[in-house]
N, C-alpha and C positions, 0 to 999 in steps of 0.2 A: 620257261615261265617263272624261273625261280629267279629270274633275274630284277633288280629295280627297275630296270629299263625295259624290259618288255613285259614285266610282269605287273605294269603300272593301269591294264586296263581293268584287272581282278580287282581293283577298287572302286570299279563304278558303279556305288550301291543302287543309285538312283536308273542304272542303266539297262535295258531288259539283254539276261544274257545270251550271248552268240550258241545255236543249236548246232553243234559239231557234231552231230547222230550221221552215219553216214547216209540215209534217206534224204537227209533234207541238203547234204554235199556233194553228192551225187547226180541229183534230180533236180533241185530246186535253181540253182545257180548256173550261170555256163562257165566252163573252165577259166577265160582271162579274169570274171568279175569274182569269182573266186579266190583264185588267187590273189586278187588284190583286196578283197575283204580280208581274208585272214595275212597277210601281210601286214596289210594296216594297224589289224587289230594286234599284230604281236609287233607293229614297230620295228620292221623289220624291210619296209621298202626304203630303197636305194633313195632318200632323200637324200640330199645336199650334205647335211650336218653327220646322215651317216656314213655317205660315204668317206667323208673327212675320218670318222673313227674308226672304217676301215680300211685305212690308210689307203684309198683311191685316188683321191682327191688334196689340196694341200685348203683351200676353202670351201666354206660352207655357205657361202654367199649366195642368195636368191637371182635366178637369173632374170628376175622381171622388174623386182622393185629395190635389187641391190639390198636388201638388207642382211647384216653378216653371218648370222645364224637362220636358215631356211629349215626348220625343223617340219612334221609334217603337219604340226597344228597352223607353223603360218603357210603354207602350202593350202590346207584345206579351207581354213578361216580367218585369216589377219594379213595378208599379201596385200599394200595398199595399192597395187597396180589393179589388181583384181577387182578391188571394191569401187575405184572408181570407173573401171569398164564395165561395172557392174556384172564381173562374173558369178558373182556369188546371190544376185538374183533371178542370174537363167536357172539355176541352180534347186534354188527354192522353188521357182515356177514349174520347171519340169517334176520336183516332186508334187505341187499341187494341183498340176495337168493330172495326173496319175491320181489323184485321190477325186479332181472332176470328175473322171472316167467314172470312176463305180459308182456315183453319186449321183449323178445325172440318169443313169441307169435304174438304178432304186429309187428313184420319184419317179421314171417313166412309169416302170411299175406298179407304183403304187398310187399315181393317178389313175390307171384306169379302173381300178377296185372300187369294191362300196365302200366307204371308211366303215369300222369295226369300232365300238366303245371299246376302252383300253381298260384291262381287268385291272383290277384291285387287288394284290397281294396279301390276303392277310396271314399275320402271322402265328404258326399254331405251336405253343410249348410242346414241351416233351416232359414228362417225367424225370427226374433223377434218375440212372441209371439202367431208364427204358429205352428201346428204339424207334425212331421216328417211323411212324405205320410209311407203308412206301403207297407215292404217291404219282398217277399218269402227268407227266407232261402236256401241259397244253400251252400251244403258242397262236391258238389263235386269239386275234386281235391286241398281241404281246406288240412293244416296240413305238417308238418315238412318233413313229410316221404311220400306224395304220389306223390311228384315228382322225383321219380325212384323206380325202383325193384331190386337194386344190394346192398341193404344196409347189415354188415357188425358188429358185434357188441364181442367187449371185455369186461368182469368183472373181476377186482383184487380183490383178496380174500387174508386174510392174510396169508394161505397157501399155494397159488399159485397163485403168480406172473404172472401176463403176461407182455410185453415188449410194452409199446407207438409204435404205424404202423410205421415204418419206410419210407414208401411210404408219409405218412402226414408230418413228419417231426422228428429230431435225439433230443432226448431228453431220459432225465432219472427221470422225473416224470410222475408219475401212478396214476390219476384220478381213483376212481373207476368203470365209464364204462365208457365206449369209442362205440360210434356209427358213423360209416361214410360212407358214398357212393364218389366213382370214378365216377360215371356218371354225378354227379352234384357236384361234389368239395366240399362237406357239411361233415364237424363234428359238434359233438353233444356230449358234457360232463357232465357226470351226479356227480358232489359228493356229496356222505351221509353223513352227519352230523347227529349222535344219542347223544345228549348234555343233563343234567338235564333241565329242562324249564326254568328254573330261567337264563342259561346261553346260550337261543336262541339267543336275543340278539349279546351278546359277540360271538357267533359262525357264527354269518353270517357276522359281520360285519372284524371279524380276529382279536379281541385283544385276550389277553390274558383272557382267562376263571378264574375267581374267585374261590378258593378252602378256605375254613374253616382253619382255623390254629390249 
């Protein structure tokens, strides 16, 4: 890690960091996806470009879209073979199929409840150099969604389209999910961004994403 080159992901301030704790190495992952996380993330899979600097290879040439240097940012995100077979939006989808899943789940849920009024936080000082009296948890009626049972929810895929509620309002932008309740006036927009890490940053905040020349 003490390298430039592999030690290039220690900069991503903007990026949540990777839990190396053997618990979550062990258990969490299965060995090939492992592997190729922490690879990845040390820069250190047999791309193209690297195997050229480990003297494997004499080119680093992409073997799909021919371009000369295949590092693994244009590997993962800039291949323009990729983008127009639109690999890089199965990509997206299948992470947003995955965030459906438990979404779809926690409305099932939380339609069949009574909705609950949504507490009000207030906020109680403390004293200068007293401690905060300790205080029970409570989570009922906590959360986005337990104040109604009629919520309501869209996913745009790149296959299929769905249409902004027209009841919420007339537009022709397509968030990828769209969650909302009539009973309490509440939408709720979820968009995916799947970016290389180096361009988290650049993707949350809307420039333009930096590609390799």
């Amino acid at each position: 890690m003490d390298f430039a080159m592999q030690g290039a992901w220690t900069k991503w301030d903007s990026a949540m960091s990777l839990d190396l704790s053997w618990t979550n190495l062990i258990y969490s992952l299965p060995p090939k996806l492992l592997s190729f996380a922490l690879n990845a993330t040390q820069m250190t899979l047999p791309t193209p470009d690297r195997l050229r600097i480990w003297n494997k290879t004499q080119l680093s040439k992409c073997g799909l879209c021919s371009h000369p240097r295949s590092s693994l940012f244009h590997i993962l995100c800039n291949c323009r073979f990729s983008i127009q077979n639109k690999r890089f939006e199965w990509r997206h989808d299948s992470v947003l199929r995955t965030i459906a899943r438990v979404i779809f789940a926690r409305l099932k849920n939380q339609n069949s409840k009574p909705p609950k009024p949504r507490n009000t936080n207030e906020i109680k000082f403390v004293r200068a150099g007293s401690k905060p009296p300790a205080t029970r948890r409570n989570d009922a009626g906590s959360g986005l969604l337990s104040c109604a049972n009629d919520w309501q929810c869209l996913v745009d895929y790149s296959e299929k389209h769905v249409l902004f509620p027209p009841s919420i309002t007339a537009t022709d932008q397509r968030p990828d999910i769209v969650i909302w309740s009539k009973m309490v006036k509440r939408v709720i927009i979820i968009e995916l961004t799947v970016p290389s890490e180096d361009n988290i940053a650049d993707a949350n905040s809307g420039r333009k994403i930096n590609t390799p020349a």
